[in-house]
C-alpha positions as CSV (number, residue, x, y, z in Angstrom):
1,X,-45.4,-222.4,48.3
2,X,-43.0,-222.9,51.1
3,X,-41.0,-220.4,53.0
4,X,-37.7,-221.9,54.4
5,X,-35.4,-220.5,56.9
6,X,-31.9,-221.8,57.1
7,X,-29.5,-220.1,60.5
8,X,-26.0,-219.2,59.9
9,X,-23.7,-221.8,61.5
10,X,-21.7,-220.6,64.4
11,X,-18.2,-221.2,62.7
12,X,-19.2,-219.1,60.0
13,X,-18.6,-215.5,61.1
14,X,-18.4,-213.4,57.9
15,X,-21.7,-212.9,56.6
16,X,-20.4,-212.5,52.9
17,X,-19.0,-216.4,53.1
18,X,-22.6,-216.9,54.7
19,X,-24.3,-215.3,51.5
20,X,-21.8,-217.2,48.8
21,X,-22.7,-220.7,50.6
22,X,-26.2,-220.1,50.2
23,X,-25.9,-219.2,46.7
24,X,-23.9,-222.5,46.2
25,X,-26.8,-224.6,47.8
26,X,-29.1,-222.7,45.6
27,X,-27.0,-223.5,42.4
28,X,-26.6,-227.6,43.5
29,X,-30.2,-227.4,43.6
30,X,-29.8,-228.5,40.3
31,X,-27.8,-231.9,40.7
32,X,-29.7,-235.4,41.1
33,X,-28.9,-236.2,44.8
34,X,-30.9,-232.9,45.5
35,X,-34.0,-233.2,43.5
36,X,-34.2,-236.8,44.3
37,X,-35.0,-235.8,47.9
38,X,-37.8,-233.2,47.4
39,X,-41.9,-234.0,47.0
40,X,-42.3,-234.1,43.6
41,X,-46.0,-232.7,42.4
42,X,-47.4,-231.1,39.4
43,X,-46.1,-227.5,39.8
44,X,-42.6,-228.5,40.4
45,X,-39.7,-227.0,42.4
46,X,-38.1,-223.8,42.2
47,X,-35.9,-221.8,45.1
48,X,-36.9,-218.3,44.0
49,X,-34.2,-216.7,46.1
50,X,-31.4,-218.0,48.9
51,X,-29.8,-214.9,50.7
52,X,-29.6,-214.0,53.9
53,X,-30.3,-210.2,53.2
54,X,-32.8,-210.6,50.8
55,X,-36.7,-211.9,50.4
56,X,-38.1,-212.3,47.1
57,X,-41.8,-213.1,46.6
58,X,-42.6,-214.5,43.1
59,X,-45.7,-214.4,41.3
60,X,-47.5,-212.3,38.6
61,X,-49.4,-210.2,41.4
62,X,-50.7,-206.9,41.6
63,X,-49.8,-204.8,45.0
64,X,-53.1,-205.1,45.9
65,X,-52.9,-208.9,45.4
66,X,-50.0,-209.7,47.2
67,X,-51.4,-209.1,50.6
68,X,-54.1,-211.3,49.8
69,X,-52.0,-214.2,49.5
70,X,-49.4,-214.0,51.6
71,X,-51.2,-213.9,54.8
């Protein structure tokens, strides 16, 4: 699991055109030229979220759990 942080550029100064181009890099995700550039492994690759405001951990964890493994 990686966690990725991508800055607003400077010549973008609304953060709602900030949050729709991250939701269009999340869709393209899905074309060729993308996926040809990422490790490929046995568990695959998913973005679980792409927002500026929001963080989304995924996983089938109890709240006790969670702490456990994101250190």
């Amino acid at each position: 699991m990686e966690q990725v942080f991508i800055a607003c550029p400077d010549h973008i100064t609304n953060p709602e055109e900030f949050e729709r181009k991250l939701f269009i890099l999340r869709n393209y995700r899905q074309s060729y030229s993308f996926e040809s550039t990422v490790r490929k492994d046995e568990i695959g690759f998913y973005i679980a979220s792409l927002s500026y405001k929001t963080i989304v951990y995924k996983g089938q964890l109890t709240s006790v759990q969670v702490r456990q493994y994101f250190h």
